[in-house]
PALO-216882 format. One record per residue: residue number from 1; residue in one letter; x, y, z of N, C-alpha, C, CB in turn. Coordinates in steps of 0.1 Angstrom, whole numbers, plus 5000, padded with zeros to 4 digits. Glycine has a CB too. Example, Ala and Ser with C-alpha at 12.3 -4.5 7.8 and 13.67 -1.06 7.14 Angstrom:
REM PALO-216882
[node 1; "A"; [5132; 4943; 5078]; [5123; 4955; 5078]; [5132; 4967; 5078]; [5113; 4955; 5090]],
[node 2; "S"; [5128; 4978; 5071]; [5137; 4989; 5071]; [5129; 5000; 5079]; [5141; 4994; 5057]],
***
This chain:
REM PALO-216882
[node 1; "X"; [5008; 4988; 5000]; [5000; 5000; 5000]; [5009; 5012; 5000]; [4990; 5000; 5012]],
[node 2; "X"; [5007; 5023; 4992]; [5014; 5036; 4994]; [5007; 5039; 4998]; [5020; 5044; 4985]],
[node 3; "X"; [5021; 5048; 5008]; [5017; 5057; 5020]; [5026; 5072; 5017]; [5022; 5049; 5037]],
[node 4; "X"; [5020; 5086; 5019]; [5022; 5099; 5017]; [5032; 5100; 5032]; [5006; 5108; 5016]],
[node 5; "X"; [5040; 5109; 5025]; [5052; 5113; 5038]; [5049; 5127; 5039]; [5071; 5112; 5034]],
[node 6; "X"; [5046; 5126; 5054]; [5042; 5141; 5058]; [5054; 5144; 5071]; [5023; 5143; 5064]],
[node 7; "X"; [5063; 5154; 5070]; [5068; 5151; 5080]; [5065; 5162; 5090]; [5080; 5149; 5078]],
[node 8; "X"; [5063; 5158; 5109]; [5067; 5167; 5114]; [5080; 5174; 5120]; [5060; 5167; 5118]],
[node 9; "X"; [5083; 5185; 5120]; [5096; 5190; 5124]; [5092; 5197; 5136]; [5103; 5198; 5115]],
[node 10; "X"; [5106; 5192; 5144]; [5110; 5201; 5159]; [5120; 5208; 5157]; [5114; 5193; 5173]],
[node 11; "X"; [5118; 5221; 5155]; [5126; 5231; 5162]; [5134; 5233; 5171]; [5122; 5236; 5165]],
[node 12; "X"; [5150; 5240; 5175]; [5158; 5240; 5182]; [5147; 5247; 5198]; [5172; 5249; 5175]],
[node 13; "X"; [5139; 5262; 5190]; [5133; 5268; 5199]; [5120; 5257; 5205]; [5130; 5282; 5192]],
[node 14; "X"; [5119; 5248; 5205]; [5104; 5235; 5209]; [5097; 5245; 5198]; [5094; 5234; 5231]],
[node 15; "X"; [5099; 5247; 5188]; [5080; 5248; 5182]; [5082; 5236; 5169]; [5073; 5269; 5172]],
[node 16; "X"; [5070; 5233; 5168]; [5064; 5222; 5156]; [5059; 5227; 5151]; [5058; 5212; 5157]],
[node 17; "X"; [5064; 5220; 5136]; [5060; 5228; 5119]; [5057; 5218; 5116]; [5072; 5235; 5107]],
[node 18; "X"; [5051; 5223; 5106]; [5048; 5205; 5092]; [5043; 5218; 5084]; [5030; 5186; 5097]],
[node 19; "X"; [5056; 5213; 5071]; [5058; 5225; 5060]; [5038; 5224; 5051]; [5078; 5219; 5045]],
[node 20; "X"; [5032; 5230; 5046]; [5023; 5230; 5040]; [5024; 5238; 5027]; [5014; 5233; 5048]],
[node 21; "X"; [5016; 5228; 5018]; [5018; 5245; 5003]; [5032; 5251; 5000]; [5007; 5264; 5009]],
[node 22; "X"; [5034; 5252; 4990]; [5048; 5257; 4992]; [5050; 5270; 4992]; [5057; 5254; 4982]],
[node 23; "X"; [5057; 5274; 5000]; [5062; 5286; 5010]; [5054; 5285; 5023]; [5059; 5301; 5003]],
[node 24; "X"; [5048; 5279; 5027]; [5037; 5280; 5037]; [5040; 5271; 5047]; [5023; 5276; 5032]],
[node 25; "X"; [5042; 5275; 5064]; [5039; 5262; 5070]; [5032; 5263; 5078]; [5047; 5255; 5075]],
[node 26; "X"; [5028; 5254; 5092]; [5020; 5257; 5099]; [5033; 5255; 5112]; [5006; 5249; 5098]],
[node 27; "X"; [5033; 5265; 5121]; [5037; 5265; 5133]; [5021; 5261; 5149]; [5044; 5283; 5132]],
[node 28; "X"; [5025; 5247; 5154]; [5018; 5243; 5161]; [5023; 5240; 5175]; [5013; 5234; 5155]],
[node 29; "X"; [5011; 5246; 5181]; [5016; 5241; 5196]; [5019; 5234; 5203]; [5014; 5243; 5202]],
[node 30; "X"; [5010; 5218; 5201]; [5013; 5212; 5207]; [5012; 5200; 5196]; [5006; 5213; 5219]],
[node 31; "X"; [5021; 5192; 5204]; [5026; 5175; 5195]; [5012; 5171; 5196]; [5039; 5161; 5205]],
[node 32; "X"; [5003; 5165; 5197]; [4991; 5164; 5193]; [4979; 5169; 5180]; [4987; 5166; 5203]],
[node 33; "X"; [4982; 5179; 5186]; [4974; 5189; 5175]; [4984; 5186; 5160]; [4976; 5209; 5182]],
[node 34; "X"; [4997; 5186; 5158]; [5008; 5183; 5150]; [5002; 5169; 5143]; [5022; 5182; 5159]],
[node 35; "X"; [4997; 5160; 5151]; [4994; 5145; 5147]; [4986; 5146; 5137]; [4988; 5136; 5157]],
[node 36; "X"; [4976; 5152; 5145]; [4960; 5154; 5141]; [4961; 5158; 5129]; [4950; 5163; 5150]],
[node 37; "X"; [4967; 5172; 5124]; [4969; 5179; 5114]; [4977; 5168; 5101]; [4979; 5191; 5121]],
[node 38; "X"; [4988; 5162; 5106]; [4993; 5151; 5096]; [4978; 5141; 5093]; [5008; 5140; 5103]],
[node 39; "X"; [4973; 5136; 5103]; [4964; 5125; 5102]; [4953; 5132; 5089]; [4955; 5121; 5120]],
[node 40; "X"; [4953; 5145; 5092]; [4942; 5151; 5085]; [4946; 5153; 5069]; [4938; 5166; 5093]],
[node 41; "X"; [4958; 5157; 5066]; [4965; 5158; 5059]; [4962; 5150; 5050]; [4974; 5158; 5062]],
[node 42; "X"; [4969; 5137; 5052]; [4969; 5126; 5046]; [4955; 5124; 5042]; [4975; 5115; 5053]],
[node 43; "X"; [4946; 5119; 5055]; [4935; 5115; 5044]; [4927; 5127; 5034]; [4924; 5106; 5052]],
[node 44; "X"; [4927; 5138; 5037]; [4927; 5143; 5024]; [4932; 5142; 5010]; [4928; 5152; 5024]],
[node 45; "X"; [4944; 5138; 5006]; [4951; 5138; 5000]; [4949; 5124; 4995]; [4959; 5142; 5005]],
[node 46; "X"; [4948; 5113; 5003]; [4946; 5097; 4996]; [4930; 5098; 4989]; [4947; 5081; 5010]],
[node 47; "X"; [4922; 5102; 4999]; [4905; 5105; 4992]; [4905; 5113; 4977]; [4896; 5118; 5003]],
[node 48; "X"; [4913; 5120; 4974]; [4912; 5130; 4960]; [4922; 5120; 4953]; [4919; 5150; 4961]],
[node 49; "X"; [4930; 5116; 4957]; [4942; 5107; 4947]; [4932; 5094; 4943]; [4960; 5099; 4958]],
[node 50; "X"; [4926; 5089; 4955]; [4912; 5075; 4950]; [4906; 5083; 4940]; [4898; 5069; 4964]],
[node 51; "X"; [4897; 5092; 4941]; [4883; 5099; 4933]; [4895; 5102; 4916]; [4875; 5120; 4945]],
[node 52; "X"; [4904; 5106; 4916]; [4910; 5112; 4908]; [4916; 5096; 4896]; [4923; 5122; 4919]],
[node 53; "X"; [4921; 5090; 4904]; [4920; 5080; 4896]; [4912; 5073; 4887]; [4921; 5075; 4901]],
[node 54; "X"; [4901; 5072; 4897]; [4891; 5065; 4890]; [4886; 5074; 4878]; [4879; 5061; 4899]],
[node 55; "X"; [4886; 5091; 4876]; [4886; 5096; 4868]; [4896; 5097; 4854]; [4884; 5104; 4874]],
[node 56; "X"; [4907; 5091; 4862]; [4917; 5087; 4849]; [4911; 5081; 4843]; [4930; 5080; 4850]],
[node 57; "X"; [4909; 5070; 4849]; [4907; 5053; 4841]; [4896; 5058; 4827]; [4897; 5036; 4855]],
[node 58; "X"; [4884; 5066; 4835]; [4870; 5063; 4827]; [4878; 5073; 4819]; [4851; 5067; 4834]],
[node 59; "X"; [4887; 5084; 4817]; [4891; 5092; 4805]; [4899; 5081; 4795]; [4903; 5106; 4811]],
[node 60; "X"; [4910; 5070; 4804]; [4917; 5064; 4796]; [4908; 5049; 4788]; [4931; 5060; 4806]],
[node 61; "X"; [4898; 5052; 4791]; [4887; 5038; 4786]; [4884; 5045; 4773]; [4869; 5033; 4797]],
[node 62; "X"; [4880; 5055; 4779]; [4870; 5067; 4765]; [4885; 5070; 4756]; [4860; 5090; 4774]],
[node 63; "X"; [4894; 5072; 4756]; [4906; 5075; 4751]; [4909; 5062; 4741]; [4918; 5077; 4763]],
[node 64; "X"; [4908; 5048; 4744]; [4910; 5035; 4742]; [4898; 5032; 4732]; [4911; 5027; 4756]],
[node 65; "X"; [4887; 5037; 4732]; [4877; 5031; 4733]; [4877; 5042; 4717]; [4866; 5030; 4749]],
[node 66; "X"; [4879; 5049; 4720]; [4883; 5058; 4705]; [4894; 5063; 4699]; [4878; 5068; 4706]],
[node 67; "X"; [4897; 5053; 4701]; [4914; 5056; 4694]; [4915; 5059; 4680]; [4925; 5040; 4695]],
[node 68; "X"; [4910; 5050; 4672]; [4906; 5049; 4660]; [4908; 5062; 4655]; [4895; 5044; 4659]],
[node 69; "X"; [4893; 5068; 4658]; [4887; 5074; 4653]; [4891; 5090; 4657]; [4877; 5069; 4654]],
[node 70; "X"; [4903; 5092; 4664]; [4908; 5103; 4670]; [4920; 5109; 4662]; [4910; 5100; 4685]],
[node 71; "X"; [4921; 5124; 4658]; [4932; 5123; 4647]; [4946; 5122; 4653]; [4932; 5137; 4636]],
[node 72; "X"; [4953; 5122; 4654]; [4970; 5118; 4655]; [4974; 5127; 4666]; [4980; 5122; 4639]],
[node 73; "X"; [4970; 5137; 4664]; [4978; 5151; 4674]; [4969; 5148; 4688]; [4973; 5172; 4665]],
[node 74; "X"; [4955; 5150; 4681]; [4946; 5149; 4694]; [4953; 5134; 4706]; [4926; 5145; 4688]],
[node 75; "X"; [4951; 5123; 4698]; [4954; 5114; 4706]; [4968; 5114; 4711]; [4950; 5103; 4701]],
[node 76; "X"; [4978; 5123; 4708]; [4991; 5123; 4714]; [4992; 5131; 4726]; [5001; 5129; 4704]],
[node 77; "X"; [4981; 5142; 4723]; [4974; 5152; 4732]; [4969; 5143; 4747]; [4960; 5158; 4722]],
[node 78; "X"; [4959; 5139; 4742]; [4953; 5133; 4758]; [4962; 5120; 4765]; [4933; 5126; 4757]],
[node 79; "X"; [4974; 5113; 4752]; [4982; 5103; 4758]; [4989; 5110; 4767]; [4992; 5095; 4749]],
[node 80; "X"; [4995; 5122; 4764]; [5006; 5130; 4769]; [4997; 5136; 4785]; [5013; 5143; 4755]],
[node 81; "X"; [4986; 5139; 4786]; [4978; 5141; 4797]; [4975; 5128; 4805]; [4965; 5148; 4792]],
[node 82; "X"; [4973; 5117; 4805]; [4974; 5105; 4809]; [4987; 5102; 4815]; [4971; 5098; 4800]],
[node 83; "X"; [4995; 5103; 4807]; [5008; 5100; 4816]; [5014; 5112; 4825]; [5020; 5096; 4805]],
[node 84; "X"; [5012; 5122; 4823]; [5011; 5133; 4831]; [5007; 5133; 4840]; [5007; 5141; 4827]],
[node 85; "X"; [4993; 5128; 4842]; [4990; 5128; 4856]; [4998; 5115; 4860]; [4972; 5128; 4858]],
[node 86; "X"; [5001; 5105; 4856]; [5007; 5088; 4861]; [5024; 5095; 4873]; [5015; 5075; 4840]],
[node 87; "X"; [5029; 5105; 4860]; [5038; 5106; 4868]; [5039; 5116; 4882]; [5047; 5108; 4860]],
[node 88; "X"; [5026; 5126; 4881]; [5024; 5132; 4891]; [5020; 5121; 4905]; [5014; 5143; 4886]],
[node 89; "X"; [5012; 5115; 4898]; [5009; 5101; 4912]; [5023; 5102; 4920]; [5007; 5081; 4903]],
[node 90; "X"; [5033; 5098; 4909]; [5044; 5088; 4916]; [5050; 5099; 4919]; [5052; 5076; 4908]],
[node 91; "X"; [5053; 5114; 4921]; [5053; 5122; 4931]; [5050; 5116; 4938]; [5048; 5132; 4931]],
[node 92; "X"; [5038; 5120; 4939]; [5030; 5122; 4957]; [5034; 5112; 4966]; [5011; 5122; 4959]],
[node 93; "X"; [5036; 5100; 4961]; [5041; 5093; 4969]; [5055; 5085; 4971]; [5033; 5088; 4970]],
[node 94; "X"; [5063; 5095; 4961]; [5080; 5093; 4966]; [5085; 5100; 4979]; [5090; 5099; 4954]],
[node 95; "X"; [5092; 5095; 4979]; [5099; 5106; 4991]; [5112; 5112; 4986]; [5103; 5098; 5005]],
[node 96; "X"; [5114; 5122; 4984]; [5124; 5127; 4975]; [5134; 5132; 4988]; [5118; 5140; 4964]],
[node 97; "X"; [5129; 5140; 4996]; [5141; 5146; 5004]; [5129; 5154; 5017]; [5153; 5161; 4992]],
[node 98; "X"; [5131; 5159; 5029]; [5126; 5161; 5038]; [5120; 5173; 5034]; [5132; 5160; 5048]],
[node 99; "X"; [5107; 5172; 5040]; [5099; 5182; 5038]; [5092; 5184; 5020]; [5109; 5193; 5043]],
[node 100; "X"; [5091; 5170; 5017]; [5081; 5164; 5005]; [5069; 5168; 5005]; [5078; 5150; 5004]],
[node 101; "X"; [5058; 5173; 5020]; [5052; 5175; 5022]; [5043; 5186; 5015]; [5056; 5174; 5030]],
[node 102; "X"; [5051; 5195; 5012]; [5051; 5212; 5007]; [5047; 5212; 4993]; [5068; 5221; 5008]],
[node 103; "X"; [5053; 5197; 4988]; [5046; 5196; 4970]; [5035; 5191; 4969]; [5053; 5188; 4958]],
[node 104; "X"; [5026; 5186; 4977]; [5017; 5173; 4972]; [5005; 5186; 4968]; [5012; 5157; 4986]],
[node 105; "X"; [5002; 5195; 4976]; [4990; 5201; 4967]; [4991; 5207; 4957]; [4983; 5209; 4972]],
[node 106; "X"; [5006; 5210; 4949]; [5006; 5214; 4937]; [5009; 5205; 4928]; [5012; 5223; 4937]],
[node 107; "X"; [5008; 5192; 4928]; [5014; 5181; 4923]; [4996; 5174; 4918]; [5026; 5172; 4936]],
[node 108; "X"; [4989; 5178; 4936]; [4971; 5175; 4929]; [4967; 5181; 4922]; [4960; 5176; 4936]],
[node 109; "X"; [4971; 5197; 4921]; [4963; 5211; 4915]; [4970; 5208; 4900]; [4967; 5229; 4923]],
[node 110; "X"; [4981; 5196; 4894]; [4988; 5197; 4881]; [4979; 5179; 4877]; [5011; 5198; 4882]],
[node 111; "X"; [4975; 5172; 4882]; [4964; 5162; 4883]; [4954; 5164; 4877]; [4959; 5159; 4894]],
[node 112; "X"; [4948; 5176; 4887]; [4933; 5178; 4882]; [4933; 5186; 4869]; [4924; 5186; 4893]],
[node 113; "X"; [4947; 5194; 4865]; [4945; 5200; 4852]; [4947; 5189; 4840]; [4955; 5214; 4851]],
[node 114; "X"; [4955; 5183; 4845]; [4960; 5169; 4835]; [4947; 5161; 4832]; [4972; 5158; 4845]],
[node 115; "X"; [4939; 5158; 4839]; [4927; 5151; 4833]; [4916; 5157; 4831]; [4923; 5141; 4839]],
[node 116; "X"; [4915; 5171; 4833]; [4904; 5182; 4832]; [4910; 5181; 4815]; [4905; 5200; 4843]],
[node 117; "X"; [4921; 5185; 4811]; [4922; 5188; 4795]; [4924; 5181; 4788]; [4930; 5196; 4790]],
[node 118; "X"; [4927; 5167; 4792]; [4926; 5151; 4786]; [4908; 5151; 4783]; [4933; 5136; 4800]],
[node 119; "X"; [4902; 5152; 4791]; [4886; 5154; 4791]; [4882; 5164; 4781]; [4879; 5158; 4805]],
[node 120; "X"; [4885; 5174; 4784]; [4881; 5188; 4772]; [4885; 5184; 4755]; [4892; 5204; 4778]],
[node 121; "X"; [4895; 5173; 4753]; [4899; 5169; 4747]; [4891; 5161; 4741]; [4908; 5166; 4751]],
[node 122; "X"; [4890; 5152; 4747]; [4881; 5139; 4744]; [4863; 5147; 4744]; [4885; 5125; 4761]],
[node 123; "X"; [4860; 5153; 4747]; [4846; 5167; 4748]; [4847; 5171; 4732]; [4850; 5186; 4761]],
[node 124; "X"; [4856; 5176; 4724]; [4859; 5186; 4716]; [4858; 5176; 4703]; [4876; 5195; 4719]],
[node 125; "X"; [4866; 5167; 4704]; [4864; 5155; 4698]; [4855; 5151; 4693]; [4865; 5147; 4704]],
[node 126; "X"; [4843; 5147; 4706]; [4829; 5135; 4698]; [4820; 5152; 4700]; [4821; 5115; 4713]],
[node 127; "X"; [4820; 5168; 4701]; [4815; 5177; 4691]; [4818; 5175; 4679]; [4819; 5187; 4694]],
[node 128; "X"; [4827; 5173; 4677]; [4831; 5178; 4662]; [4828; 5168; 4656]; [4845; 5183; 4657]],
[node 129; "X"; [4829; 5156; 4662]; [4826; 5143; 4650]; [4814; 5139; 4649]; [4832; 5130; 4652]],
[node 130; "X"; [4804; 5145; 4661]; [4789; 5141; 4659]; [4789; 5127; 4669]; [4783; 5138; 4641]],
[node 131; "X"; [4798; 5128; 4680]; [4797; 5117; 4692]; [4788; 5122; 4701]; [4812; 5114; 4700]],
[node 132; "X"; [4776; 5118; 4703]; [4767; 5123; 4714]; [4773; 5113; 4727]; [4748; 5121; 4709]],
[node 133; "X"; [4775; 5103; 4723]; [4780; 5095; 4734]; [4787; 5101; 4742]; [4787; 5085; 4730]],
[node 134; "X"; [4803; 5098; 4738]; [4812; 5104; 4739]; [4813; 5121; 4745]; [4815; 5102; 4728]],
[node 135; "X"; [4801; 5129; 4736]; [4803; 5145; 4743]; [4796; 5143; 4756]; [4794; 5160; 4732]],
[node 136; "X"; [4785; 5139; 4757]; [4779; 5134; 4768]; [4781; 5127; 4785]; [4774; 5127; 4761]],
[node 137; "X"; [4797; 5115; 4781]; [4802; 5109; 4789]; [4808; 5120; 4794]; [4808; 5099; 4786]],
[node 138; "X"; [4818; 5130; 4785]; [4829; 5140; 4789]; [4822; 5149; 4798]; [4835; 5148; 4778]],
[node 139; "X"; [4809; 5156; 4791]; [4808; 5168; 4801]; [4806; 5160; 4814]; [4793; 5179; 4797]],
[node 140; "X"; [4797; 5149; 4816]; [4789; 5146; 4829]; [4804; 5141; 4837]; [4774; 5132; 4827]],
[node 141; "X"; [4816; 5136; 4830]; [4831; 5135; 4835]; [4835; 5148; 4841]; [4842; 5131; 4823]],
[node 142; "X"; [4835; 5157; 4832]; [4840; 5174; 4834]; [4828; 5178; 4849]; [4835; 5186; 4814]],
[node 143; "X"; [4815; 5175; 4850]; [4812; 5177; 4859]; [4812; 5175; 4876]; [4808; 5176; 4856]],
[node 144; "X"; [4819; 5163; 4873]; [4822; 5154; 4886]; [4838; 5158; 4887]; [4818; 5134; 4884]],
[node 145; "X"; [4841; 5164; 4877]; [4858; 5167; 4883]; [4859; 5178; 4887]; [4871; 5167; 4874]],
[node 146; "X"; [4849; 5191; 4881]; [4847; 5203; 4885]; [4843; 5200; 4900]; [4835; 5212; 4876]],
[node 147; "X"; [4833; 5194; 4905]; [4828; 5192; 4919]; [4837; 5185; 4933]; [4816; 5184; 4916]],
[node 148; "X"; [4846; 5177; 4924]; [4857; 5173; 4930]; [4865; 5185; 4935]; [4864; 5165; 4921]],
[node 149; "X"; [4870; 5191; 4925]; [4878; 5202; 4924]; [4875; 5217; 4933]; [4877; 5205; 4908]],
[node 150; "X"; [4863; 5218; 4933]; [4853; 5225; 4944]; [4859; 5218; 4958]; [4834; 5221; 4942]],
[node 151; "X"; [4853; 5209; 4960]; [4851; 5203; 4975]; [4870; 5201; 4977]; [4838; 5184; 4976]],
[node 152; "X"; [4878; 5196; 4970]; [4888; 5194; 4971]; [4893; 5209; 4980]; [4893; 5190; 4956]],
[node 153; "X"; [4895; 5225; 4972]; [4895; 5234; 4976]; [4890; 5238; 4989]; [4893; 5238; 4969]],
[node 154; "X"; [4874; 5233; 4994]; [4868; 5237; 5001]; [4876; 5231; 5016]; [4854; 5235; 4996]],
[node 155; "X"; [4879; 5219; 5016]; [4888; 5206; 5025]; [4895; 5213; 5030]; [4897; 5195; 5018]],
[node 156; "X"; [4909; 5214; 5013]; [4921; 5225; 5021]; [4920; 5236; 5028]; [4930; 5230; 5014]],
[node 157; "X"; [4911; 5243; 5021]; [4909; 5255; 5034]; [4902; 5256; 5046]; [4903; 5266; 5030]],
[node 158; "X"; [4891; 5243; 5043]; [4888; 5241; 5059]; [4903; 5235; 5065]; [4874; 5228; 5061]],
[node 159; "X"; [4910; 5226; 5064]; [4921; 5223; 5067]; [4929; 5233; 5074]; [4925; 5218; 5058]],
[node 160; "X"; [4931; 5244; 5062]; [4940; 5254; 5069]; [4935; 5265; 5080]; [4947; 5261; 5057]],
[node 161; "X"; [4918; 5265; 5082]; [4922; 5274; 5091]; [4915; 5267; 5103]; [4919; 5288; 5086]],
[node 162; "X"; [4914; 5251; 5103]; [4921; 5251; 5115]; [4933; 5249; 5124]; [4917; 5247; 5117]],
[node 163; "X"; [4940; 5254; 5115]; [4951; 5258; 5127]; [4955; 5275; 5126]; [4967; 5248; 5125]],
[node 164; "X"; [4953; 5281; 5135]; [4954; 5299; 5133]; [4967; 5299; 5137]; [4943; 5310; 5143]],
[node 165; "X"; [4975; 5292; 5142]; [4992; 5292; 5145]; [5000; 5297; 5131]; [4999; 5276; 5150]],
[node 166; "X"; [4990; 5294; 5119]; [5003; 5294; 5108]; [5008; 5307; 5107]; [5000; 5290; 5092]],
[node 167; "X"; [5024; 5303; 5100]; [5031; 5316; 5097]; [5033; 5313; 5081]; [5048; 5317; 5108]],
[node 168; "X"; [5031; 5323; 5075]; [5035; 5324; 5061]; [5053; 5330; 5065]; [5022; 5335; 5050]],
[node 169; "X"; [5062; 5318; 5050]; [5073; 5326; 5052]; [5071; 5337; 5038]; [5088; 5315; 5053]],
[node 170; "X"; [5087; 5341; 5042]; [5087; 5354; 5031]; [5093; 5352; 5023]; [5091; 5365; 5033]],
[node 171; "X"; [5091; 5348; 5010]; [5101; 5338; 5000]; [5100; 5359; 4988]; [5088; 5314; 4990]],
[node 172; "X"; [5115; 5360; 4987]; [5120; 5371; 4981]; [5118; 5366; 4966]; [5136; 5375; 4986]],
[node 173; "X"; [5112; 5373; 4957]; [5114; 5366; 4944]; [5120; 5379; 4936]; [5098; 5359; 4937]],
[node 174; "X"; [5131; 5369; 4928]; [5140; 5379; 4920]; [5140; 5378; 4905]; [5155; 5376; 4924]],
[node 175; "X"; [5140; 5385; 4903]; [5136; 5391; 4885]; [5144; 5397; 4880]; [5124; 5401; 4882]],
[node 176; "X"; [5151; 5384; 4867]; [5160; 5389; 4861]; [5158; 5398; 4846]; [5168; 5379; 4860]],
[node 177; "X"; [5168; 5407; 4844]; [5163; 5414; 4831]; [5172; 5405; 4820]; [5166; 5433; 4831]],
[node 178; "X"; [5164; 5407; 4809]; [5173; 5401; 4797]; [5184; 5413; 4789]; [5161; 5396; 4784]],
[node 179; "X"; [5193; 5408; 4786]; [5203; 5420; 4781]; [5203; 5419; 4770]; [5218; 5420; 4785]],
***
């Protein structure tokens, strides 16, 4: 079974972090509350990675299922979105280096665009060719990922404000000119 690495960190000064979002962490008071927050974490994150899947597959059936009949570019198009999201998966649950934690919601937010335009794809498709099937399967697909995509958002920010400890850091961004 894969399992998501969330780590928490102790501080020289006793405070506990668990990095969130990138640039973002949460500073928490107590080792409990710290748990709770990972516990919470995670299963957000495995719940949208299940729902999200299963939205691959029914794109990669409809993808399969019209191969044929899809012109060359298009189908290189939604292959290349399919594997896109495959390798974002295997992100989320590598462990690259400490504090992995910080990528997984932009690794979901590159997921949901990855099979949202594999879908719009496969939508655009059975329009133009006169696939009622097909346009039909997509939007009512496109709707259940929009709603996903809703409630997904709605989670994380319930998530984040329960904890009012966080500290945003101050990440300097530098802009270079071209000569």
């Amino acid at each position: 079974m894969k399992n998501i690495d969330v780590q928490i960190n102790f501080s020289c000064n006793k405070k506990i972090s668990v990095l969130f979002d990138i640039g973002e962490r949460f500073e928490i008071p107590t080792k409990t509350q710290a748990k709770k927050f990972q516990y919470d974490f995670k299963k957000l994150i495995k719940e949208n990675i299940s729902m999200l899947s299963d939205l691959q597959s029914r794109i990669y059936t409809s993808y399969r299922s019209n191969y044929l009949q899809l012109p060359t570019r298009t189908g290189r198009d939604i292959l290349r979105n399919i594997r896109e999201f495959d390798k974002k998966i295997d992100f989320i649950f590598k462990e690259y280096a400490q504090g992995n934690g910080s990528f997984l919601y932009r690794a979901i937010e590159d997921c949901y665009s990855s099979i949202n335009y594999a879908a719009l794809l496969l939508k655009d498709h059975g329009q133009r060719y006169k696939s009622f099937m097909l346009k039909n399967d997509m939007n009512s697909l496109l709707g259940h990922l929009n709603n996903l995509e809703k409630s997904f958002e709605r989670d994380k920010r319930n998530l984040d404000m329960n904890f009012t400890h966080r500290k945003k850091q101050n990440i300097k961004i530098v802009k270079f000119k071209a000569s």
